[in-house]
Structures are given as structure tokens and as C-alpha cells.
C-alpha positions, -999 to 999 in steps of 0.1 A, spaced: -131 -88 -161 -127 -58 -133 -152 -59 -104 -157 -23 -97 -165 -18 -58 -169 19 -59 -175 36 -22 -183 76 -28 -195 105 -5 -195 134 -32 -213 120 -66 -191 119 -93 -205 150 -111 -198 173 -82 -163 165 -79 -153 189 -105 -172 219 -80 -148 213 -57 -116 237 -55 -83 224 -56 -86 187 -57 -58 164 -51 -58 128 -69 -38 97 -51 -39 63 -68 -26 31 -57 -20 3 -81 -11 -33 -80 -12 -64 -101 -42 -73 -78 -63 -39 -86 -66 -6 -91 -83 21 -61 -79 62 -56 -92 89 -36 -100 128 -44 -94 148 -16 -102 185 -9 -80 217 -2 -86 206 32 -71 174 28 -107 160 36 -114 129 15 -147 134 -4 -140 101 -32 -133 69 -29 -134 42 -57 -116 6 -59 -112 -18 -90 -110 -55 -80 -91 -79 -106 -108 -113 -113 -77 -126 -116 -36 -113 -105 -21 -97 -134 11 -119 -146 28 -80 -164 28 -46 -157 16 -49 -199 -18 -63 -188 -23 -40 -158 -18 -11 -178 -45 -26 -200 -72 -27 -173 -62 6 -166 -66 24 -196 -100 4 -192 -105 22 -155 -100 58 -170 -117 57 -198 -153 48 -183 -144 67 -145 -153 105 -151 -141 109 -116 -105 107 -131 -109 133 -159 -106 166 -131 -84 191 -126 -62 182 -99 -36 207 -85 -16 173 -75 -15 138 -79 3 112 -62 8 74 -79 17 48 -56 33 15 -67 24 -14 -50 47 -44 -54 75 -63 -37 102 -47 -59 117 -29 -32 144 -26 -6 155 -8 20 194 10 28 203 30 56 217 64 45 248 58 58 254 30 28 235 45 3 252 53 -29 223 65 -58 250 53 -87 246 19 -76 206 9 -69 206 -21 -91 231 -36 -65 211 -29 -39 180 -44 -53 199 -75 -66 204 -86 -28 164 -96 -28 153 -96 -62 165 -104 -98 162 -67 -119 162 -66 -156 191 -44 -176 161 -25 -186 144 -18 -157 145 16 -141 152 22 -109 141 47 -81 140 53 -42 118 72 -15 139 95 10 126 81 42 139 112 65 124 95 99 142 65 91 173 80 79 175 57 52 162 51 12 138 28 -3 148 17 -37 120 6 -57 109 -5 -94 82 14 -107 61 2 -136 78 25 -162 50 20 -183 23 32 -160 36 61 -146 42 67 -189 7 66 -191 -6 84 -162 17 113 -174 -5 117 -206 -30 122 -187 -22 145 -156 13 158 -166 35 158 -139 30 138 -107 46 125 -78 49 87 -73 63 63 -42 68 30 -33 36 14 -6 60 5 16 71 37 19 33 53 27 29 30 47 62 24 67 58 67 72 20 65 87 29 38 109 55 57 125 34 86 129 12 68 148 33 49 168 27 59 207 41 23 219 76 20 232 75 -25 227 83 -44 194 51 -51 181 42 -65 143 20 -50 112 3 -67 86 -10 -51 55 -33 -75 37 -41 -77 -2 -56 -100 -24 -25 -122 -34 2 -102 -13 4 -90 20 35 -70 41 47 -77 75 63 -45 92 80 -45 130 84 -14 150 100 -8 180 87 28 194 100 50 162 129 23 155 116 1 119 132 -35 126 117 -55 95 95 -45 67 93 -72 40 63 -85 11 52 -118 8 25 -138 -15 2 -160 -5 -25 -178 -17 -37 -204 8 -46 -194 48 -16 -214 59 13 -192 34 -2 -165 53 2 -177 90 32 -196 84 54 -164 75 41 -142 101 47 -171 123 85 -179 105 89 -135 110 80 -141 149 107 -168 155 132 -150 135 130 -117 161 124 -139 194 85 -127 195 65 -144 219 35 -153 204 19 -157 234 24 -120 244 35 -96 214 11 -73 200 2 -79 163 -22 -52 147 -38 -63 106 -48 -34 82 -60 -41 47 -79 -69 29 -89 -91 62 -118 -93 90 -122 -115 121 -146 -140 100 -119 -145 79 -106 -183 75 -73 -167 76 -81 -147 108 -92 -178 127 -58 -200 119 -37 -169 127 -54 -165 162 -49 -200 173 -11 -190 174 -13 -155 184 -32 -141 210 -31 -103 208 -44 -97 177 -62 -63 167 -73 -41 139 -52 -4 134 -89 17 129 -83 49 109 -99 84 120 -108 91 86 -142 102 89 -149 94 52 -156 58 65 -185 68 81 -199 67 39 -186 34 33 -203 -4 41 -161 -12 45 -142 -14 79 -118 12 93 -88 -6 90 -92 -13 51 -75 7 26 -51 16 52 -25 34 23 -51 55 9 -73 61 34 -57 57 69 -53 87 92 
């Protein structure tokens, strides 16, 4: 079963009105979301697919996918571009200096175990100066390119690490946390400079607090005085929210400026990938 939690400010029928739409889709084992966009990159769609249950295969998330796009009319436009984003912890990141593009699987087989069959990828970070390397779901982007043709696709780490950076006006070593259902990223900045930016699961308030507090120790945060900012999947009255803050103090949510929010019942700093400015 798919809970569908769909958030709009252009009805569906009118999309196809619109000149020069641009399609971006996130995916996980978790769910399914994506936003239309206008020539002037102003967001006028928003939809999100909820999962009952964590997918255990890229097979059966393809599954509920298919199921997505063949009831959501909102899908079946002409878009000038689309852009797929993976979401997963398949990923790692290598400077440029000690990147070498015949040998990814090595890379990857540092953090996490690939399959001979498994094909391999990477984002050109160019504010970083370095690559993330990536797993996509082969089998999605396969399907997706029956249906639109050519697209781009990136990793959410990437996305993400890039609009953090953009916004960064702090000059301190401060944390991010991306919450989603079952998963949620923890990303340190320093000004411009990325220090960590890493995926974990969790499925219990205390998985969640212990490895932001285990990430803390690790860089000689003071939890007591660094600045930690959530995006994503989590709100003050949160259970997980409450333990967090009896260990850190300066917690706050990263609001977007996308004035799309202004149509949906959900906060600012949710759907931070897709909808984040």
C-alpha cells in the first residue's frame, strides 16, 4: 500500500498549459516525491508517495513506481528536462586529486560491499573539487527512460551537499541533518570547506541521537555550543526532537524561501532536496 500525500498549487490538468516544464523526482526505498517547475524555475507541483513499509529491492520499488505513473497524469507532460535523483547510502566521496574513473568500484568498496553487476557512477562536485561515486538503481533510471527519454540523474547527497554550500554565510563548523522515514544524513561544514557527509538508518529515537551524538565526539563538537540545523522528515513535537535537545542546545530548522510553501499544510524545512531554495 502507497499513501499518497499530494501538496499542489496548479491542478493537475493545467499543468500541461504551462510552457516549458521541467520534471525533478527523488526516489528512495522509503517513497517516491517530484516537483514541475516553470520556465522560470518557479515551482507550480508538488506531489509525495509515502511507503507503508521500506522497500527490501530496487525490484519492488520499481513496482510501486510503475504503480505511481500510471494513475499520476501529472507525470504524463512534456517536459523540456528532467532530473532523477537517487536517494540511498550507496555513495562515497574522493577528492579530485585521487580520483581515477577506471577504478570506482574500489572506491565504493572502502564503505560498502558492490555487486560485479552493479553499475557505477559519480557527481562532479566542482565547489568541492572532488567526485561523488554513487550506485544508481539501474533498473529505474531503465524505466524512467521509456518514459521521458533522456534525463539527467544524481546522487541526494550531492543536491544536497551543493545547496548547503550555497547557502552557507557562517564561517564555524556547524552540523546538518537531513531526516527521512528510515534513513537520515549528517553533513558538517566549515564556511565553504565539507568535513563529513555520511547516511545512516535508524529506526528507534535513540539510533538517531546516538550517531549524531557518536558524529559530535568524533570532530571535538561541543554540544553545549555548536550549531546543529534539521531539514527533512522531523518537527519540534517529534519524540526524536525532544531526546536530541536534551544533548544539544542550539538546535534549529534551515527554512526554505520557496514560496510554493505558502500552498502546502507542510513546514519550510521539509522536502529540503526538492524544494529548498
Amino acid at each position: 500500500m502507497t499513501k499518497s500525500k499530494v501538496q499542489k498549487k496548479t491542478n493537475s490538468s493545467s499543468i500541461g498549459k504551462i510552457k516549458n516544464l521541467k520534471l525533478s523526482i527523488q526516489f528512495s526505498l522509503d517513497g517516491f516525491s517530484f516537483c514541475i517547475t516553470d520556465e522560470n524555475k518557479i515551482t507550480v507541483y508538488f506531489s509525495e508517495y509515502n511507503f507503508n513499509k521500506t522497500q527490501d529491492s530496487p525490484k519492488n520499488l520499481l513496482t510501486k513506481i510503475e504503480e505511481i505513473f500510471k494513475k499520476d497524469n501529472s507525470l504524463q507532460q512534456d517536459f523540456i528536462s528532467v532530473l532523477v535523483i537517487h536517494q540511498n547510502n550507496l555513495s562515497t566521496l574522493v577528492p579530485n586529486q585521487y580520483f581515477d574513473e577506471n577504478t570506482l568500484e574500489k572506491y565504493l568498496n572502502f564503505n560498502i560491499k558492490t555487486l560485479a553487476t552493479d553499475f557505477i557512477a559519480f557527481d562532479d562536485l566542482e565547489n568541492l573539487k572532488a567526485k561523488n561515486i554513487f550506485v544508481p538503481y539501474v533498473n529505474i533510471n531503465n524505466y524512467l527512460f521509456q518514459n521521458f527519454g533522456e534525463f539527467e540523474y544524481k546522487h541526494h547527497h550531492s543536491i544536497l551537499i551543493e545547496k548547503l554550500i550555497k547557502k552557507s554565510t557562517f564561517t564555524d563548523k556547524r552540523m546538518f541533518v537531513n531526516v527521512n522515514t528510515s534513513t537520515f544524513d549528517i553533513l558538517v561544514l566549515e564556511g565553504k570547506k565539507l568535513i563529513l557527509a555520511n547516511s545512516f538508518t535508524h529506526s528507534t529515537k535513540e539510533d538517531f541521537v546516538y550517531y549524531i551524538l557518536f558524529t559530535a565526539e568524533q570532530l571535538d563538537l561541543n554540544t553545549e555550543q555548536f550549531q546543529l540545523t534539521l531539514i527533512g522528515n522531523i518537527e519540534e513535537e517529534h519524540d526524536a526532537y525532544k531526546l536530541l535537545y536534551q544533548y544539544i542546545r542550539n538546535i534549529n530548522f534551515l527554512e526554505s524561501q520557496n514560496l510554493f510553501f505558502k500552498e502546502l499544510s507542510q513546514s519550510k524545512h521539509s522536502n529540503f532536496i526538492l524544494l529548498g531554495e
